[in-house]
GUVOZA-464857 format. One record per atom (N, C-alpha, C): residue number from 1; x, z, y. Coordinates in Angstrom, 1 decimal, decimal comma, m for minus. Layout:
+-----+--------+--------+--------+
!   k !     c1 !     c3 !     c2 !
+-----+--------+--------+--------+
! NUM !      X !      Z !      Y !
...
+-----+--------+--------+--------+
This chain:
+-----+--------+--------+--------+
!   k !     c1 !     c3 !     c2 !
+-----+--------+--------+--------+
!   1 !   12,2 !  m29,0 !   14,9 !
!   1 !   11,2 !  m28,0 !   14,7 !
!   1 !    9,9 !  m28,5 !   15,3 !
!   2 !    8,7 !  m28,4 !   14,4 !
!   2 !    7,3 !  m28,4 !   14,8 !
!   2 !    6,5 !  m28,1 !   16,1 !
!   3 !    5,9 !  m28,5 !   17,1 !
!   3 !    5,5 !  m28,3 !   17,9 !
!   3 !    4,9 !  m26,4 !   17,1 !
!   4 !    3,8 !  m26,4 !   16,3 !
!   4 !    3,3 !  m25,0 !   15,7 !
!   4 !    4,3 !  m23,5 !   15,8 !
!   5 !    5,6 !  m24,2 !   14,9 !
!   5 !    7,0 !  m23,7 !   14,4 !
!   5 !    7,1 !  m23,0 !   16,5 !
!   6 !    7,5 !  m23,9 !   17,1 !
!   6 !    7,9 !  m23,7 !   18,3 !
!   6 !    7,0 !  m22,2 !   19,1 !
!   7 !    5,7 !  m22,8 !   19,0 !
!   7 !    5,1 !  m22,3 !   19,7 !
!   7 !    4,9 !  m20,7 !   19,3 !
!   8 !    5,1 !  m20,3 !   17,5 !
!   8 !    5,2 !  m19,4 !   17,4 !
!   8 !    6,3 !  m18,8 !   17,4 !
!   9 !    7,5 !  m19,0 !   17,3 !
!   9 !    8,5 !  m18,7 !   17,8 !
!   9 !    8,6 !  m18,2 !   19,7 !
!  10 !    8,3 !  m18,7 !   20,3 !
!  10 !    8,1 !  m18,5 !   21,8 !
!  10 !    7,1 !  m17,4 !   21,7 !
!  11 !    6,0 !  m17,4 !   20,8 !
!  11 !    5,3 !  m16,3 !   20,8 !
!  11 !    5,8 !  m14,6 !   20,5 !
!  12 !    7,1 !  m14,5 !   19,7 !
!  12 !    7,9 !  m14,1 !   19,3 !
!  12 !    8,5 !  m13,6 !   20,0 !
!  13 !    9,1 !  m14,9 !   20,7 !
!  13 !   10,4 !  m14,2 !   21,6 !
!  13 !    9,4 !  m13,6 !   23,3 !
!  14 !    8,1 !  m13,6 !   23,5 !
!  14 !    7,4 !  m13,5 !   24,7 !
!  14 !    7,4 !  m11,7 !   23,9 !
!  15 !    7,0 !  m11,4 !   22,6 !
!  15 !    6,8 !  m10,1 !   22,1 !
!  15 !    8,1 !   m9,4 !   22,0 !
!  16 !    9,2 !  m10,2 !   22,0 !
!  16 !   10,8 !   m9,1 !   22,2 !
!  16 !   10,6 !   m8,7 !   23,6 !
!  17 !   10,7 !   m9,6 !   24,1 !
!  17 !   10,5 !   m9,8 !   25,8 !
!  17 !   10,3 !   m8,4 !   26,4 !
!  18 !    8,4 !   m8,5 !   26,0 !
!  18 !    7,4 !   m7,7 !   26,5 !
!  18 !    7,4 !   m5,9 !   26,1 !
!  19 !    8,6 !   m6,3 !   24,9 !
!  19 !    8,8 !   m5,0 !   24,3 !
!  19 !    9,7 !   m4,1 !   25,0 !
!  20 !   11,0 !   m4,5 !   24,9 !
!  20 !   12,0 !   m4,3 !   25,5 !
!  20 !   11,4 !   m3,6 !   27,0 !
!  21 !   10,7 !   m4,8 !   27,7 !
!  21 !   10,1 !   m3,8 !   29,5 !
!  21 !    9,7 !   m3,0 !   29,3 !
!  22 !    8,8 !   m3,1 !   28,0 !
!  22 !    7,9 !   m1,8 !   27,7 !
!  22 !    8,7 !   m0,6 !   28,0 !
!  23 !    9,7 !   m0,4 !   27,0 !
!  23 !   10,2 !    0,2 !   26,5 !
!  23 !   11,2 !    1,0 !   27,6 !
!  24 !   11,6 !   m0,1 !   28,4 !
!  24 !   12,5 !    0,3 !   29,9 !
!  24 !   11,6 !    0,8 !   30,8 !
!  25 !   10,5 !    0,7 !   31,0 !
!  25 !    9,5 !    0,9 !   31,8 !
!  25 !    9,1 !    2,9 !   31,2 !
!  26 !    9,0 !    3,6 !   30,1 !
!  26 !    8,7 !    4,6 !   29,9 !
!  26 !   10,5 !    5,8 !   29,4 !
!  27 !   11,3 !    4,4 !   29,5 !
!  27 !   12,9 !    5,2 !   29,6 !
!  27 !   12,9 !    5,4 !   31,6 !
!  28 !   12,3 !    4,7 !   31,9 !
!  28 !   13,1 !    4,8 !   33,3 !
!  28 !   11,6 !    6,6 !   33,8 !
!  29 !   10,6 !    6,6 !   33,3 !
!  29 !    9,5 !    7,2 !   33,5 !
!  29 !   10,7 !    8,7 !   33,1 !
!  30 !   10,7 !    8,3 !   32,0 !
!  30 !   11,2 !    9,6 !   31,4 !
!  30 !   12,9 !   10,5 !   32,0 !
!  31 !   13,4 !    9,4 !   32,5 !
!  31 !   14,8 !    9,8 !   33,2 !
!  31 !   14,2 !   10,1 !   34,9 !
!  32 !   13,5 !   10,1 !   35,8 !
!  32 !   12,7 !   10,2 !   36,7 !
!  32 !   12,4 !   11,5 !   36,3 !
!  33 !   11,6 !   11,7 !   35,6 !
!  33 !   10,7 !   12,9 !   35,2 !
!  33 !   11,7 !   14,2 !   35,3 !
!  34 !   12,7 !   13,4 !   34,5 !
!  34 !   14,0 !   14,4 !   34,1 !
!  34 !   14,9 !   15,6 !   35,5 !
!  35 !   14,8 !   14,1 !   36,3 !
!  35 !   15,7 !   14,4 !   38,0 !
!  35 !   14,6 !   15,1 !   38,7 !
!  36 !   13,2 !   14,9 !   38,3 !
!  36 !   12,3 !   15,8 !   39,3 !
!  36 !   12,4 !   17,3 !   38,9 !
!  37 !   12,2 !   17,2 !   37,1 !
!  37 !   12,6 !   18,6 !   36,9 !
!  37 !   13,4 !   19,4 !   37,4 !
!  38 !   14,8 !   18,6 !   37,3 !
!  38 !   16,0 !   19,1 !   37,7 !
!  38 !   16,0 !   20,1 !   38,8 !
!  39 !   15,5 !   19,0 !   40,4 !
!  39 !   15,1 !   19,8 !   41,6 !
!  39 !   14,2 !   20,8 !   41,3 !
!  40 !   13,0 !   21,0 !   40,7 !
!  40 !   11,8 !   22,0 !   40,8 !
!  40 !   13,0 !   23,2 !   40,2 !
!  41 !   13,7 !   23,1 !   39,1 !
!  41 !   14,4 !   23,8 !   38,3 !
!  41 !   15,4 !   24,4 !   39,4 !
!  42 !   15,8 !   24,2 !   40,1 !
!  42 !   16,6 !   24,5 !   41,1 !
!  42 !   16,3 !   25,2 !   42,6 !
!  43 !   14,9 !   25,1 !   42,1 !
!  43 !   14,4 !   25,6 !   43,3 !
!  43 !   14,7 !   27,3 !   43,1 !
!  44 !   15,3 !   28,5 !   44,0 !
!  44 !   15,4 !   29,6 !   43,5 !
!  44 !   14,6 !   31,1 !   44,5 !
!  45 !   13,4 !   31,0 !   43,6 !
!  45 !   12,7 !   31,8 !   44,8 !
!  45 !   12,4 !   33,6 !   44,0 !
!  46 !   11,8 !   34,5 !   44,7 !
!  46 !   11,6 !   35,8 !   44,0 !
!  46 !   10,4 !   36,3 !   44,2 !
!  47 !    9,0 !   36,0 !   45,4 !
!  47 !    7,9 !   35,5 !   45,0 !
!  47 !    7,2 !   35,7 !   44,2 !
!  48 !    6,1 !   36,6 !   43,6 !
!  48 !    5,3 !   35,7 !   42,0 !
!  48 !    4,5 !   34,5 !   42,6 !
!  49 !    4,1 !   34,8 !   43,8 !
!  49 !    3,7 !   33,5 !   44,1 !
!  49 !    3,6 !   32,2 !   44,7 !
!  50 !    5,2 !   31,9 !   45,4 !
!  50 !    6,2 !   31,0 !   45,3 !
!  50 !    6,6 !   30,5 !   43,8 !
!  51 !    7,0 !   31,2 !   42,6 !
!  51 !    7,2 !   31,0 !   41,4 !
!  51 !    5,9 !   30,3 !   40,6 !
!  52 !    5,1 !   30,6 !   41,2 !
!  52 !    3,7 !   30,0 !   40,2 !
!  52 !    3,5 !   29,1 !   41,0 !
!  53 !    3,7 !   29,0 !   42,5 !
!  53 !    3,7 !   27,6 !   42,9 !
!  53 !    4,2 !   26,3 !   42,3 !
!  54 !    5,5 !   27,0 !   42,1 !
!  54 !    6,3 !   25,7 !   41,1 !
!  54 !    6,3 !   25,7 !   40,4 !
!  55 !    5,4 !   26,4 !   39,2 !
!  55 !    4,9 !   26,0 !   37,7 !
!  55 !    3,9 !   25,3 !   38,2 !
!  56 !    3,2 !   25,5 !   39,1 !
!  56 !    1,8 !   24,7 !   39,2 !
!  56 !    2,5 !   23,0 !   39,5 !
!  57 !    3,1 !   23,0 !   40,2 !
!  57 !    3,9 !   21,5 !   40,9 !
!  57 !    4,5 !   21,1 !   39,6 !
!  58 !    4,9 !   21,9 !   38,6 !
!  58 !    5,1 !   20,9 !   37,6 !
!  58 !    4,2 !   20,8 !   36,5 !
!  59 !    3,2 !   21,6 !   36,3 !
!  59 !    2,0 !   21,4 !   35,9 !
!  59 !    1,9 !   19,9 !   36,2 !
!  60 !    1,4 !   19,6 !   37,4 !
!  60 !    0,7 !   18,7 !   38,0 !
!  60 !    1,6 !   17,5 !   37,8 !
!  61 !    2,7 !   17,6 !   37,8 !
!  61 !    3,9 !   16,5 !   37,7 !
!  61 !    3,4 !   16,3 !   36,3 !
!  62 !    3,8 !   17,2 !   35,2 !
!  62 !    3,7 !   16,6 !   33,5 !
!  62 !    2,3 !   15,8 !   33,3 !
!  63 !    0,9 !   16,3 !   33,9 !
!  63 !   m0,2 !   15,3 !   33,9 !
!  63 !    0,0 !   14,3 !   34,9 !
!  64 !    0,7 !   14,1 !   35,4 !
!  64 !    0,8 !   12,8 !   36,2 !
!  64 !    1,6 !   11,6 !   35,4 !
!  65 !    2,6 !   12,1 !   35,2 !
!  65 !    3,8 !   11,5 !   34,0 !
!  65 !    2,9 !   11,6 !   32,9 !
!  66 !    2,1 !   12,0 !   32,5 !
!  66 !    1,7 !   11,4 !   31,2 !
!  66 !    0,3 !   10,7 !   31,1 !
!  67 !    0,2 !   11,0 !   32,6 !
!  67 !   m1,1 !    9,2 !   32,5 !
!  67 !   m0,8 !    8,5 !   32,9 !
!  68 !    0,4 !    8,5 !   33,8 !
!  68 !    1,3 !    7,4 !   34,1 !
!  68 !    2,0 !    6,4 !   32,5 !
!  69 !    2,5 !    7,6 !   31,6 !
!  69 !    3,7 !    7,0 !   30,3 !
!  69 !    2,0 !    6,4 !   30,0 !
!  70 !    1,0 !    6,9 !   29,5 !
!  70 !   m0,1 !    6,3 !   28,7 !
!  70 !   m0,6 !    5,0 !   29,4 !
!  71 !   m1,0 !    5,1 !   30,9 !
!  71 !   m1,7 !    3,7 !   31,2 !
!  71 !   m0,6 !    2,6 !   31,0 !
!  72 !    0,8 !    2,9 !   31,4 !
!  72 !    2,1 !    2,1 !   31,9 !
!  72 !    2,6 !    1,6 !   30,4 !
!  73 !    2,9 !    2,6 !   29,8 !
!  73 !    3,8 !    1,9 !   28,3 !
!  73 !    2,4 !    2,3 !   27,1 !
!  74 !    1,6 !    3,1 !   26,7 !
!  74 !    1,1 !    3,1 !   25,8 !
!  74 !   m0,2 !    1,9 !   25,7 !
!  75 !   m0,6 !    1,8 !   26,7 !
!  75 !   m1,7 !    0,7 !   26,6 !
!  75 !   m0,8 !   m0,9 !   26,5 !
!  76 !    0,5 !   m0,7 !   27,4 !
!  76 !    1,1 !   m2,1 !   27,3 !
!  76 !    1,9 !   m2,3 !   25,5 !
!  77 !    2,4 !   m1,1 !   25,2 !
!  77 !    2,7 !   m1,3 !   24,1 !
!  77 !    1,2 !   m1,8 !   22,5 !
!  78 !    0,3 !   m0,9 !   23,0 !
!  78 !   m0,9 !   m1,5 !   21,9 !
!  78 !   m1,7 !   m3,3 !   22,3 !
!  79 !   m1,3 !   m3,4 !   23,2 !
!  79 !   m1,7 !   m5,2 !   23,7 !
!  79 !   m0,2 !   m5,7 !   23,1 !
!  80 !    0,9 !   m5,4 !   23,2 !
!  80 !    2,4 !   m6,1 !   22,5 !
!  80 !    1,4 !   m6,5 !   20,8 !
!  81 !    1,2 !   m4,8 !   20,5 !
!  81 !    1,1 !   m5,1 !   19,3 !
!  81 !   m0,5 !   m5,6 !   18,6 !
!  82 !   m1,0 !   m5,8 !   19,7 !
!  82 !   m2,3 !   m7,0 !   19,2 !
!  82 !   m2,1 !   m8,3 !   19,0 !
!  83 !   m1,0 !   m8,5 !   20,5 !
!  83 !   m0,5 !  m10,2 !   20,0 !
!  83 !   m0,1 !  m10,3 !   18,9 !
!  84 !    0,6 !   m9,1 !   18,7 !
!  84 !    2,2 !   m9,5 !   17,5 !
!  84 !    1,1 !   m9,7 !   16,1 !
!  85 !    0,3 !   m9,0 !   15,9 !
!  85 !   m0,9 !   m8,9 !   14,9 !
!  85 !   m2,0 !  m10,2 !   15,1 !
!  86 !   m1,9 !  m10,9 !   16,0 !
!  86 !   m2,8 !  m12,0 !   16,3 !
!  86 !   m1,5 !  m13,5 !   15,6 !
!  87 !    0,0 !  m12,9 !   16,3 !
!  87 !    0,5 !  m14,0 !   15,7 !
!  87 !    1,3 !  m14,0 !   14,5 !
!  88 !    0,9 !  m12,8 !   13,4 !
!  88 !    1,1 !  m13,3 !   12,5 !
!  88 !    0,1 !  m13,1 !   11,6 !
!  89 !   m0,9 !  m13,4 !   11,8 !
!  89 !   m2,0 !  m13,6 !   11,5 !
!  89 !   m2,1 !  m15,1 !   11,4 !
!  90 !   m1,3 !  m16,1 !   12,7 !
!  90 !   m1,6 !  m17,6 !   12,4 !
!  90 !   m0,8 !  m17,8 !   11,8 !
!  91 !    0,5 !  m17,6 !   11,9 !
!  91 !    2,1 !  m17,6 !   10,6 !
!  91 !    1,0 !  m17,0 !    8,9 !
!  92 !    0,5 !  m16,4 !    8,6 !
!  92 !    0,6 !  m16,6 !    8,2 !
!  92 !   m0,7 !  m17,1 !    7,2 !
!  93 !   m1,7 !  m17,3 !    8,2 !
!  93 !   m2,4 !  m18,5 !    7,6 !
!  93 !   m1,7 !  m19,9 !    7,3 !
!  94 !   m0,6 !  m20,2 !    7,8 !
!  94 !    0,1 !  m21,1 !    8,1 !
!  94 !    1,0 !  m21,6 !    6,8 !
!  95 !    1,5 !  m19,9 !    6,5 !
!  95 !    2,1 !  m19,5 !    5,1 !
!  95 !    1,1 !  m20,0 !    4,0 !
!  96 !   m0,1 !  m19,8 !    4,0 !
!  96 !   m0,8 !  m20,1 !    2,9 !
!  96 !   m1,4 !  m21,8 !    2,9 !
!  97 !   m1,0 !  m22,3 !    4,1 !
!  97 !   m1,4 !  m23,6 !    4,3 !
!  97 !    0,3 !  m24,4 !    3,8 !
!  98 !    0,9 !  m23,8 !    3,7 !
!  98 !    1,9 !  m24,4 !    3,1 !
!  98 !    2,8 !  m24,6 !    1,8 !
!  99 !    2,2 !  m23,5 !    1,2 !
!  99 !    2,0 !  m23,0 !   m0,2 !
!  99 !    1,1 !  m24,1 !   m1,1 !
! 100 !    0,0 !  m23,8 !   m0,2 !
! 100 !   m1,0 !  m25,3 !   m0,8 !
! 100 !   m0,2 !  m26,7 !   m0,9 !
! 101 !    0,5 !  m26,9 !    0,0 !
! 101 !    1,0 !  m27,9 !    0,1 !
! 101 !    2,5 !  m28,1 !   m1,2 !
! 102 !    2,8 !  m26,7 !   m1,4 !
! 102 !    4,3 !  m26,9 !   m2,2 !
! 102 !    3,5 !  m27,3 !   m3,4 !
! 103 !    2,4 !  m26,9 !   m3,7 !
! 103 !    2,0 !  m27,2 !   m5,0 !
! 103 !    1,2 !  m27,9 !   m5,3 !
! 104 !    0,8 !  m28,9 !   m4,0 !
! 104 !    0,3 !  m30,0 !   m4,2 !
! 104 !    1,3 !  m31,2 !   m4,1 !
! 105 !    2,2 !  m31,0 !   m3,7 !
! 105 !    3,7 !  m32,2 !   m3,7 !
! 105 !    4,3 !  m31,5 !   m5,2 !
! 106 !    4,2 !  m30,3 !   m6,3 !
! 106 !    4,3 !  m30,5 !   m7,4 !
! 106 !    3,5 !  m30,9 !   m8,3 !
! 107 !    2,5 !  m31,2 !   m7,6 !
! 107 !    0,9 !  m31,9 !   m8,8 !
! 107 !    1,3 !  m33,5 !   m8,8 !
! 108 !    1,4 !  m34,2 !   m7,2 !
! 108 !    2,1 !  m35,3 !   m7,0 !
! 108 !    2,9 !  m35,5 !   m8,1 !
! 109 !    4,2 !  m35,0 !   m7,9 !
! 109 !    5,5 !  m35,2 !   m8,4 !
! 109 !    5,3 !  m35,2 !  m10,2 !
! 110 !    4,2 !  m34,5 !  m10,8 !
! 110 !    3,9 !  m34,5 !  m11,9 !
! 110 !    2,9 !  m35,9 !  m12,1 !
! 111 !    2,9 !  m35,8 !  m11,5 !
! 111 !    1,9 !  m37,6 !  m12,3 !
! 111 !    2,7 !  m38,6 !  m12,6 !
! 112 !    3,9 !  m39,0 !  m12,1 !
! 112 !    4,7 !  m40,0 !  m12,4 !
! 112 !    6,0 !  m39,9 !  m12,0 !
! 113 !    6,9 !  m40,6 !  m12,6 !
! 113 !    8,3 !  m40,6 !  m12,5 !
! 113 !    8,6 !  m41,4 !  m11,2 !
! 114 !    7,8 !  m42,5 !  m10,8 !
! 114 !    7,9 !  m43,3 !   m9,8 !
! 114 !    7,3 !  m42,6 !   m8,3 !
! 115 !    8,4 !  m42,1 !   m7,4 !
! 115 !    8,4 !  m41,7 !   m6,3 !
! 115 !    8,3 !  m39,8 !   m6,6 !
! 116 !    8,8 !  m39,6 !   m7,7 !
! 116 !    8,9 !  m38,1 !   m7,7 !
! 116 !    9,5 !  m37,2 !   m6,4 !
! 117 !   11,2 !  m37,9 !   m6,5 !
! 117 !   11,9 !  m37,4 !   m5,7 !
! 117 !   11,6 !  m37,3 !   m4,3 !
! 118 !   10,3 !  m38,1 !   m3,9 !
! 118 !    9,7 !  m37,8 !   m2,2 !
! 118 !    8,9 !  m36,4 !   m2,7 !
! 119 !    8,3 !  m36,5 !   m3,5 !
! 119 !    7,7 !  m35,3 !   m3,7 !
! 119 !    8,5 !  m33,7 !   m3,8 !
! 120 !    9,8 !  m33,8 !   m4,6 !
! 120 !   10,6 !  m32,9 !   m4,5 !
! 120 !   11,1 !  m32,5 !   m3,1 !
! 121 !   11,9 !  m33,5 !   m2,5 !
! 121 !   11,8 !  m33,3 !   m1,0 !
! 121 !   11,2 !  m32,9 !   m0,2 !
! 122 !    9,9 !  m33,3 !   m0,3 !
! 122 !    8,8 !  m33,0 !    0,5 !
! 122 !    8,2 !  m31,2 !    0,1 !
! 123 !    8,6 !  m31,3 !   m1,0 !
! 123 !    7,8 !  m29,7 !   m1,3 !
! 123 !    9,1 !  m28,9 !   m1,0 !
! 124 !   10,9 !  m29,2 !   m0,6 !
! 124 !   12,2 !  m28,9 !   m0,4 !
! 124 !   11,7 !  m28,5 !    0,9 !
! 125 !   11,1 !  m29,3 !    1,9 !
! 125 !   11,1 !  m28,8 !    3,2 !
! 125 !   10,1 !  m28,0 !    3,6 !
! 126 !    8,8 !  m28,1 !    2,6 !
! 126 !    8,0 !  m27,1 !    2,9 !
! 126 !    8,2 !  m25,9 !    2,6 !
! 127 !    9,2 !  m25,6 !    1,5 !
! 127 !    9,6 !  m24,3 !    1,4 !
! 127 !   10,4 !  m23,9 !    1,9 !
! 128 !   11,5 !  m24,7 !    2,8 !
! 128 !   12,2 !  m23,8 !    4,2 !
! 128 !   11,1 !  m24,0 !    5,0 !
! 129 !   10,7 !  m24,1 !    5,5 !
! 129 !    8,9 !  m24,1 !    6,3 !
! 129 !    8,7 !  m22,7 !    6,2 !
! 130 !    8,3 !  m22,7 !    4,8 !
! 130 !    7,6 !  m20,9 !    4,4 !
! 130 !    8,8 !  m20,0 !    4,9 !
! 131 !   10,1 !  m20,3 !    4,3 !
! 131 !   11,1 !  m19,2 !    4,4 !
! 131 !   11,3 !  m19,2 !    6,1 !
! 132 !   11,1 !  m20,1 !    7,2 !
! 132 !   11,1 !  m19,7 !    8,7 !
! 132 !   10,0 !  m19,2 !    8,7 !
! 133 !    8,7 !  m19,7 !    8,1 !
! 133 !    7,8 !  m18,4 !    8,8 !
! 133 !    7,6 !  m17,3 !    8,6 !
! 134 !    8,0 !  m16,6 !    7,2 !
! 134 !    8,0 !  m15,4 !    6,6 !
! 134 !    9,2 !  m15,0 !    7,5 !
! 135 !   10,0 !  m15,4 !    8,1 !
! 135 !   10,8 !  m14,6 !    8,6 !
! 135 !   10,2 !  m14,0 !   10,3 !
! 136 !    9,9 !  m15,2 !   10,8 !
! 136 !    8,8 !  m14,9 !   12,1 !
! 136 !    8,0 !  m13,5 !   12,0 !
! 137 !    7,4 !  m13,5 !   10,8 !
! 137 !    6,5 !  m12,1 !   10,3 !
! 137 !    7,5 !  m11,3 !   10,2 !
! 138 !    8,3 !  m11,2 !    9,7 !
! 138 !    9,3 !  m10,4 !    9,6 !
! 138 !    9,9 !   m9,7 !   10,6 !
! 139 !   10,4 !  m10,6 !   11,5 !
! 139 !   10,5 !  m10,3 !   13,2 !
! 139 !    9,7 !   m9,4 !   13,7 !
! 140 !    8,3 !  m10,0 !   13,7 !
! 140 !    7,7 !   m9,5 !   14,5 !
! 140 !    7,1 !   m8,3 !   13,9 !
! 141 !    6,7 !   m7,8 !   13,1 !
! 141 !    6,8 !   m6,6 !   12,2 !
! 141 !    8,1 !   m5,6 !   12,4 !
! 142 !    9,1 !   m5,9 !   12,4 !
! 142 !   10,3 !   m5,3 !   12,8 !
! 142 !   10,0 !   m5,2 !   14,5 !
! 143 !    9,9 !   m5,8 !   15,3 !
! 143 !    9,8 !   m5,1 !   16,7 !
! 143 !    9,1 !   m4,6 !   17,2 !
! 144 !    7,4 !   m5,0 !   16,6 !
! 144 !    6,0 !   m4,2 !   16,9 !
! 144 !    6,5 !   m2,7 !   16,3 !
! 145 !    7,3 !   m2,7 !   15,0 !
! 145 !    7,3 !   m0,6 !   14,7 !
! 145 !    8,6 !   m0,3 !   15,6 !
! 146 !    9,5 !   m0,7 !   15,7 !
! 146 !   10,5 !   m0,2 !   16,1 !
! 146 !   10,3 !    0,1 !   18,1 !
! 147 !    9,4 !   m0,3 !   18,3 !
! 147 !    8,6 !   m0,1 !   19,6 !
! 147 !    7,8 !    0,6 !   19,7 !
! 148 !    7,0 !    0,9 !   18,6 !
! 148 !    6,0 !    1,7 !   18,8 !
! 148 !    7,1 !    3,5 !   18,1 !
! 149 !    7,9 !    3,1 !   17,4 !
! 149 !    9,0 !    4,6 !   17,3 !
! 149 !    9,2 !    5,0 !   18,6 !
! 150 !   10,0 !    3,8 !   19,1 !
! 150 !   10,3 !    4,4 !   20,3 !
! 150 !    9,5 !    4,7 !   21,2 !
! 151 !    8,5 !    4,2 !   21,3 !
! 151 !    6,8 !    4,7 !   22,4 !
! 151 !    7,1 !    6,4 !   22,2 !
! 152 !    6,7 !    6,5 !   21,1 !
! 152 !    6,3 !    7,4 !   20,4 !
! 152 !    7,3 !    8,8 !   20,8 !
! 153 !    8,4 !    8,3 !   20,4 !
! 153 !   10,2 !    8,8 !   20,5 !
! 153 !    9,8 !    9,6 !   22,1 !
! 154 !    9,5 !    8,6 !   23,1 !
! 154 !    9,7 !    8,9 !   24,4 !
! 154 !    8,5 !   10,0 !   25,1 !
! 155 !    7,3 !    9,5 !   24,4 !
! 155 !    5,7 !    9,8 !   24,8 !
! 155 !    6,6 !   11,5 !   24,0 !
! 156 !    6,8 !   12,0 !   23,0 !
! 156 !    7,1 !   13,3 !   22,9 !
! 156 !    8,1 !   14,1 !   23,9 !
! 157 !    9,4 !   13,2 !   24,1 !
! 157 !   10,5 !   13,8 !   25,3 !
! 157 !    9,8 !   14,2 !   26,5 !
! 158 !    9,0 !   13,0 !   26,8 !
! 158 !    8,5 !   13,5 !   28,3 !
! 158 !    7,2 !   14,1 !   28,3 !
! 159 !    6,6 !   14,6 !   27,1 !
! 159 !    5,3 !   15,7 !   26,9 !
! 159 !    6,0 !   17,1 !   27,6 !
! 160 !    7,3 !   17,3 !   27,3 !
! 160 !    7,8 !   18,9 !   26,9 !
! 160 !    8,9 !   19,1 !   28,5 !
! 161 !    9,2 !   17,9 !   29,5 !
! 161 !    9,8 !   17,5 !   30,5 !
! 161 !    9,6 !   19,1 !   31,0 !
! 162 !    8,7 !   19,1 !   31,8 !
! 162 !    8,0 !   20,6 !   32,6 !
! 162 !    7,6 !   21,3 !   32,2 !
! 163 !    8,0 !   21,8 !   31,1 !
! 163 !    7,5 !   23,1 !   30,4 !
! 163 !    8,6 !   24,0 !   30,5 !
+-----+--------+--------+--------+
């Protein structure tokens, strides 16, 4: 594999990586959030004003948890998915640089019978070339949404936590 091949590939796997923490980072926010409720929920007072206390305490908890989920997972998940959009953006400039090339090793291969078969070859490997990069896009299209579902998935659970 290609020094290029490599490097976007690593680019790839730094965006599963980065996802995945993401992603653990606003699960663990949201299971936290859950056990605070729990206590406030448990608190058993008769008060109206002990009782609005602890609406207000969770008031204050749900705006905290949710500039917390926004600066922590929403801003880290929209940088995931700037890279992921930056690197298949070179894949697939990369794609079209090698497209050129399948069909210029078939312009080759058409001028003469003598040394065809390098040409067939050569335009053989550029098109598993294309088929590993289209799949790189592929990847990373698959984990940029399925990340941002679940952002999304979690950013609504833990909106409704203290209500």
């Amino acid at each position: 594999m290609g020094a290029f091949k490599e490097t976007q590939r690593e680019g790839l796997r730094e965006i599963n990586e980065n996802s995945r923490e993401t992603i653990d980072v606003g699960t663990e926010m949201k299971e936290s959030a859950d056990e605070i409720n729990a206590v406030l929920e448990s608190i058993n007072l008769q008060d109206d004003e002990d009782i609005q206390g602890v609406r207000e305490a969770k008031s204050s908890y749900q705006g905290s948890f949710d500039t917390a989920y926004n600066d922590q997972v929403e801003t880290a998940g929209e940088q995931i998915e700037e890279k992921g959009e930056q690197l298949a953006d070179e894949v697939n400039n990369e794609i079209g640089n090698v497209r050129d090339g399948i069909e210029k090793y078939n312009e080759a291969g058409g001028v003469s019978e003598i040394g065809r078969d390098a040409a067939t070859e050569g335009a053989s490997k550029l098109e598993q070339s294309e088929s590993e990069y289209e799949e790189i896009v592929s990847e990373e299209q698959e984990t940029v949404e399925n990340m941002r579902e679940q952002i999304n998935q979690l950013k609504s659970e833990l909106g409704g936590v203290f209500s």
